[in-house]
C-alpha positions as CSV (number, residue, x, y, z in Angstrom):
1,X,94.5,142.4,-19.3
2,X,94.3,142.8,-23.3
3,X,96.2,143.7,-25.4
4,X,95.4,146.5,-27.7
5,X,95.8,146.0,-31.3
6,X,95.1,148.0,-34.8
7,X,94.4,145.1,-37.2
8,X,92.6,144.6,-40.9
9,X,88.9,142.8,-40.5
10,X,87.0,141.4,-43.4
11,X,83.0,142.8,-41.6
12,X,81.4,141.8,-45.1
13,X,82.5,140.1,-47.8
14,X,83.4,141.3,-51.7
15,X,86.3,143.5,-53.1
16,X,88.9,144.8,-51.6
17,X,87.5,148.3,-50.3
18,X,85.5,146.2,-47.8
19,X,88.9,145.5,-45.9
20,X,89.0,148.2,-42.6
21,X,91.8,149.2,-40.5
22,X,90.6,149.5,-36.8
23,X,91.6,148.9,-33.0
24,X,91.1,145.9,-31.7
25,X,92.4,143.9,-28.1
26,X,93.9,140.0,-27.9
27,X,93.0,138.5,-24.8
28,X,96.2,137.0,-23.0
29,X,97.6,133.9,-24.3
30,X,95.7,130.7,-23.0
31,X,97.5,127.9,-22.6
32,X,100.0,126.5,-25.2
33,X,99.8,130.1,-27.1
34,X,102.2,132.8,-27.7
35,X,101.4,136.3,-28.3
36,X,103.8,137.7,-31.5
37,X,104.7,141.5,-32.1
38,X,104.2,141.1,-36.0
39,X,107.1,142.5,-38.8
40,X,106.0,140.8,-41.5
41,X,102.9,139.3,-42.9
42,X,102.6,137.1,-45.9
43,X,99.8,137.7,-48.3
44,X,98.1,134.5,-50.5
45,X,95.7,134.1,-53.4
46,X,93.5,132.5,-50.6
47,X,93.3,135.6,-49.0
48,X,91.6,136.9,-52.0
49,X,89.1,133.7,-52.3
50,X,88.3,134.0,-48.5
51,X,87.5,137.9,-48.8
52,X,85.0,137.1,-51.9
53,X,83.7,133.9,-49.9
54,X,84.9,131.4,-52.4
55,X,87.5,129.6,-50.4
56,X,86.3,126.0,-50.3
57,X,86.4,126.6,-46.2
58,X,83.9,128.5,-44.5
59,X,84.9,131.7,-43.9
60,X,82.8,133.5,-41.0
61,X,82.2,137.3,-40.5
62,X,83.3,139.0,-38.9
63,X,87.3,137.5,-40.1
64,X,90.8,138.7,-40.1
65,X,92.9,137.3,-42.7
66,X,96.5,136.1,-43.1
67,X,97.8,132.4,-42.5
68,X,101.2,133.3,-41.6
69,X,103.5,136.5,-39.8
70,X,107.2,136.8,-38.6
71,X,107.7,138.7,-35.4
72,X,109.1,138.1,-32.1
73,X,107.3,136.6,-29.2
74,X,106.3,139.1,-26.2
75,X,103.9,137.2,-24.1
76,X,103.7,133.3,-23.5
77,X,101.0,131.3,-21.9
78,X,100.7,128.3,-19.7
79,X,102.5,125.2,-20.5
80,X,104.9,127.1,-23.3
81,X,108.5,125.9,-23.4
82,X,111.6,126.9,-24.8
83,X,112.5,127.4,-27.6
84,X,109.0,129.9,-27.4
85,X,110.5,132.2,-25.2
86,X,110.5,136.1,-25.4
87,X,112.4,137.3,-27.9
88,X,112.4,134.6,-30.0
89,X,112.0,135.6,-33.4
90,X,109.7,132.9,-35.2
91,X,107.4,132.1,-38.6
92,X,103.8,132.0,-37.3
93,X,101.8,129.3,-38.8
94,X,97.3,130.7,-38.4
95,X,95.2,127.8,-39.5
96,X,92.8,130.1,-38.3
97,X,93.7,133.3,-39.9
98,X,94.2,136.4,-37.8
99,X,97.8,137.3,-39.4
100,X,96.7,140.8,-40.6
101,X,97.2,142.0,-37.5
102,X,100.0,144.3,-35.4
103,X,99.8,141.7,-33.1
104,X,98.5,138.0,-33.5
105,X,98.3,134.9,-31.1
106,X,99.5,131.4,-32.2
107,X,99.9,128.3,-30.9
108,X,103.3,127.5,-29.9
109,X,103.1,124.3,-31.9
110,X,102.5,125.9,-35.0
111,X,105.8,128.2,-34.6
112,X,109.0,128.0,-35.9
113,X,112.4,129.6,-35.0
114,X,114.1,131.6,-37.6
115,X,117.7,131.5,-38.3
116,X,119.1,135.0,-38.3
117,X,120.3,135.2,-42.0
118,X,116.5,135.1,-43.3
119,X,114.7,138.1,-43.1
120,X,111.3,138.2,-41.8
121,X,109.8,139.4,-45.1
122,X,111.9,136.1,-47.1
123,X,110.4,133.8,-43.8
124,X,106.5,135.0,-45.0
125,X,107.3,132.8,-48.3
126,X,108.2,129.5,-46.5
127,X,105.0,128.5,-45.1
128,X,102.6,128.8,-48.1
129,X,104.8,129.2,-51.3
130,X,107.7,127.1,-49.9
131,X,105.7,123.8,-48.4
132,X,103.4,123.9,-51.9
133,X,106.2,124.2,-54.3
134,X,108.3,121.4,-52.4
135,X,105.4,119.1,-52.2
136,X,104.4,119.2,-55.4
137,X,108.1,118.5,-56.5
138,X,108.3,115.8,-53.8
139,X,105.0,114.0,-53.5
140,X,103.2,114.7,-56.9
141,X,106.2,115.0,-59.4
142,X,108.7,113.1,-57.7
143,X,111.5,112.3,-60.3
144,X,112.3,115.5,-62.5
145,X,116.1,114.9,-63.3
146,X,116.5,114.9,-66.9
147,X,112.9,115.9,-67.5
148,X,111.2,118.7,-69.3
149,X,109.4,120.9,-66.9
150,X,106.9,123.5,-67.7
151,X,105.6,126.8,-65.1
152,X,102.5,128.7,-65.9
153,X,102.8,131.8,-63.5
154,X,106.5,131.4,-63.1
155,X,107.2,134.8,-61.3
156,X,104.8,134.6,-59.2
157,X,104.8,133.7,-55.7
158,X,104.8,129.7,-55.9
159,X,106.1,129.9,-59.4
160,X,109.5,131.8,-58.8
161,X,110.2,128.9,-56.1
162,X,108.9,126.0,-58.7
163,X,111.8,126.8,-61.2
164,X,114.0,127.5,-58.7
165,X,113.4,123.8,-57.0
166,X,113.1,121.7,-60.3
167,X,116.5,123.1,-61.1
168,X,117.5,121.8,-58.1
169,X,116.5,118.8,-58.8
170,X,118.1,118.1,-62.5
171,X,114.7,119.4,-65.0
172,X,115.0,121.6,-68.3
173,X,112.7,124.4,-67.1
174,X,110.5,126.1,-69.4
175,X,108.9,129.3,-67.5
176,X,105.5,130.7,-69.0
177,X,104.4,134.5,-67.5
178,X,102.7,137.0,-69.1
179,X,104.9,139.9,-69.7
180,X,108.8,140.5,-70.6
181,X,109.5,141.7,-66.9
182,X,108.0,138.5,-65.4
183,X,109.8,136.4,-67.4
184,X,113.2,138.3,-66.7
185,X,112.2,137.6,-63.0
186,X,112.6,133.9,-64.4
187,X,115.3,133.9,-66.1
188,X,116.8,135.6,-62.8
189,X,115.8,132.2,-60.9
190,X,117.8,130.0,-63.5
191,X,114.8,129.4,-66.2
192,X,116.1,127.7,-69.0
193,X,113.5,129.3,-72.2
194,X,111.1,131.8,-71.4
195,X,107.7,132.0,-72.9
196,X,105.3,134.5,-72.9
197,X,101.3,133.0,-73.0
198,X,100.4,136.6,-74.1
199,X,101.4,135.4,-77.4
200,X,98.9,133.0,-79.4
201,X,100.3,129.8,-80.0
202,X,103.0,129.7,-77.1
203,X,103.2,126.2,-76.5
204,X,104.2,125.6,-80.2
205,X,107.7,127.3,-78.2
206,X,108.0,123.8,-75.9
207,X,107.7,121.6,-78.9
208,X,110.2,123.0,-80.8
209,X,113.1,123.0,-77.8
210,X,111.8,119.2,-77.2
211,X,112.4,118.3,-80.9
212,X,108.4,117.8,-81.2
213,X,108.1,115.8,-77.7
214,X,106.8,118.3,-75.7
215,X,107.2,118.9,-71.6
216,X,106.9,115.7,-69.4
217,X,105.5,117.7,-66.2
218,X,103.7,120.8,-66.2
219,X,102.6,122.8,-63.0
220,X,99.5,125.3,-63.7
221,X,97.5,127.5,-61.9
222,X,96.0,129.9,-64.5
223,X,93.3,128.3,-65.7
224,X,91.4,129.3,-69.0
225,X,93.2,129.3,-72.2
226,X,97.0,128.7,-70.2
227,X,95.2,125.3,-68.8
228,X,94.1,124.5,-72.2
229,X,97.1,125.0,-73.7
230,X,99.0,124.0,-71.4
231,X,97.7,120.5,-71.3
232,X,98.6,120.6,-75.5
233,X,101.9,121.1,-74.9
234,X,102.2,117.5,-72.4
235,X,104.4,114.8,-74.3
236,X,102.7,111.3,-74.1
237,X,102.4,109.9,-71.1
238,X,102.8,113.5,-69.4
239,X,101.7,115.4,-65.7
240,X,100.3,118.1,-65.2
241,X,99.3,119.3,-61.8
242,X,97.2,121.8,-60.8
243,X,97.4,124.0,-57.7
244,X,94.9,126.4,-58.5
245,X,92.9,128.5,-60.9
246,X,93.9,132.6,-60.9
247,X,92.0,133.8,-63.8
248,X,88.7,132.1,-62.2
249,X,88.2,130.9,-65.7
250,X,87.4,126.8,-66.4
251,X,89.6,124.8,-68.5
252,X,88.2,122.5,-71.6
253,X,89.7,120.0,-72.9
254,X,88.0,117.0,-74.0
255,X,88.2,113.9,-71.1
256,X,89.0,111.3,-74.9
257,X,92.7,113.4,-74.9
258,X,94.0,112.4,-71.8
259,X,93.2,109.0,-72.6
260,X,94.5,109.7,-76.4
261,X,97.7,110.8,-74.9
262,X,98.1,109.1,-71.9
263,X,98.0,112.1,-69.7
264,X,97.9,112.3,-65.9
265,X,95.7,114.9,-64.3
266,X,96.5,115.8,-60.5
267,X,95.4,118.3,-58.0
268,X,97.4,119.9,-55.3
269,X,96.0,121.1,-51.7
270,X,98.3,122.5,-48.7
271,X,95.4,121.9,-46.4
272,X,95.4,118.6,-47.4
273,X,98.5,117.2,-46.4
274,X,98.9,120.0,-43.3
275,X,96.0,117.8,-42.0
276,X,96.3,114.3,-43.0
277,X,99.8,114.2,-43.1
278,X,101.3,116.6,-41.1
279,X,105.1,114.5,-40.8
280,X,105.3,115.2,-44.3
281,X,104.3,118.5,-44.3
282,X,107.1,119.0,-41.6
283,X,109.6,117.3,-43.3
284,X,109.0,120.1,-46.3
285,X,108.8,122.8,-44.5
286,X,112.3,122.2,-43.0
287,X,113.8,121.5,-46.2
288,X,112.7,124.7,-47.6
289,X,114.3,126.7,-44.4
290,X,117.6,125.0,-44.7
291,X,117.7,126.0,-48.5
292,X,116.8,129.3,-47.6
293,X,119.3,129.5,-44.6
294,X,122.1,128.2,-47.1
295,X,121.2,130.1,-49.8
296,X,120.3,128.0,-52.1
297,X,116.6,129.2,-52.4
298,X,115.6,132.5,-52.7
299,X,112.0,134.0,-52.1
300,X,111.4,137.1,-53.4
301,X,110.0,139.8,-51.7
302,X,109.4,142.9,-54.2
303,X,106.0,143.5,-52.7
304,X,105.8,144.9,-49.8
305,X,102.8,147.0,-48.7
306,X,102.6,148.8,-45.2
307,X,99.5,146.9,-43.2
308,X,97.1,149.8,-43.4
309,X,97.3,149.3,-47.4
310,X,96.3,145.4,-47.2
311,X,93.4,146.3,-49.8
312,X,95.8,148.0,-52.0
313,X,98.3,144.4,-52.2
314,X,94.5,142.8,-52.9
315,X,94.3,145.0,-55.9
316,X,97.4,144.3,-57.7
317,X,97.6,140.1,-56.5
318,X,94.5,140.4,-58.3
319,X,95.4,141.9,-61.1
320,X,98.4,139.7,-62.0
321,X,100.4,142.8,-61.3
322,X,102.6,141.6,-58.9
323,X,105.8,139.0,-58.9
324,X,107.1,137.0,-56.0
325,X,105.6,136.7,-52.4
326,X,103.6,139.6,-51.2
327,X,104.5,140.8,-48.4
328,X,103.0,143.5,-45.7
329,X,105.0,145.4,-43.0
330,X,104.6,146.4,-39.7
């Protein structure tokens, strides 16, 4: 027997009005799969890409989106052992989308148990937000004690967790956003000098506070100008790594600099490492839940959207109107 369902399809792809709420039915869980009575599901960037068919994966029509959802498990297949019982309360990892959703099956595998003190709206931040931001401290950056760090986009979803973490880890953080109230959102999270890229000639800022050196490590995901400036701010021998490209617009900056100034250039993909090396993937994700569980991350959740208004959380993500995680309710 199925289940019936009201969920958010993608039939066609291009802005968000091409999102549509309808009924739909989930065929009982096969083996090894749970079936999860969604409260919260966590919106990404990628969603965006994938709805506009410029996700570097295929995307296939007709598609539901969403990579991740917190709810409880109601119906278990085949071969599924504790702790994936009913009423187990667990973050739902989707490889293969299908998060936007009332309710959504998932492999077993790919769930994990919450601990009580974090909410399911906080939980929709680990999986995305949380593994990228630790990764990129812990396998890209490394060593940040005693370094200058700077974070382009540093309310945002990845961002707010990125100054949060390098403090953690002993760096001078210098958060970049583009209004006031995004940068308060900053300061909130322990940012050490706030910049607002709005302003021409921001990066003159990070020079200043470094006595002329400039920032050791930057992370950016603007793109455009930001990149570009961005990569003028680096003190010799600096890293910047990039994690993505929000304003769609290239970067230019001549190849000759980087050699000139000894710069490092690296890229950063989830997918990558959830599928090549998964152990370490693992071993992020369960840092990020114990500093959440003890307090000593927090994801912010100002954004939350009712499911039916999916398109509506599309809008302002893509309009840089929004700060933290995203977050839409059931």
């Amino acid at each position: 027997m199925a289940i019936p369902t009201k969920q958010i399809i993608l039939p066609q792809y291009g802005p968000p009005d091409v999102l549509q709420w309808v009924e739909a039915k989930l065929p009982r869980p096969q083996k090894g799969e749970v079936i999860i009575r969604t409260q919260a599901i966590g919106v990404n960037y990628s969603d965006t890409l994938r709805r506009r068919n410029r996700y570097f994966q295929p995307t296939p029509l007709p598609y539901v989106l969403g990579s991740e959802a917190v709810g409880e498990i109601v119906h278990v297949g085949e071969g599924v052992e504790p702790p994936y019982v009913k009423g187990t309360r667990v973050l739902a990892i989707l490889p293969a989308g299908g998060g936007y959703s009332e309710y959504v099956t998932a492999i077993a595998q790919y769930c994990v148990p919450l601990p009580p003190n974090i909410s399911s709206a906080e939980a929709t931040g680990i999986f995305v937000q949380g593994s990228t931001a630790q990764l990129m401290i812990s396998q890209v950056a490394k060593e940040l004690k005693g370094k200058s760090v700077l974070i382009t986009a540093a309310a945002g979803g990845v961002g707010s967790l990125l100054v949060q973490l390098a403090k953690l880890n002993g760096a001078t953080v210098f958060a970049a956003s583009s209004s006031a109230d995004k940068l308060q959102t900053a300061k909130a999270h322990g940012a050490d000098v706030l910049i607002n890229y709005s302003q021409k000639g921001w990066g003159k800022k990070i020079r200043e506070a470094t006595n002329g050196r400039g920032a050791d490590i930057a992370f950016e995901t603007v793109g455009g100008d930001i990149y570009h400036e961005a990569v003028k701010t680096l003190a010799p021998g600096g890293h910047l790594i990039i994690y993505g490209c929000a304003s769609g617009v290239q970067g230019n900056v001549h190849p000759e600099y980087f050699v000139d100034e000894n710069l490092t250039q690296s890229g950063f993909n989830l997918a990558h490492f959830i599928t090549t090396q998964m152990p370490v993937w693992q071993q992020a994700l369960g840092t990020v839940i114990g500093l959440v569980a003890q307090g000593q991350l927090k994801i912010t959740t100002t954004q939350t959207f009712a499911l039916p208004e999916a398109a509506e959380a599309h809008r302002q993500l893509e309009a840089r109107q929004t700060t933290g995680k995203i977050v839409l309710t059931v």
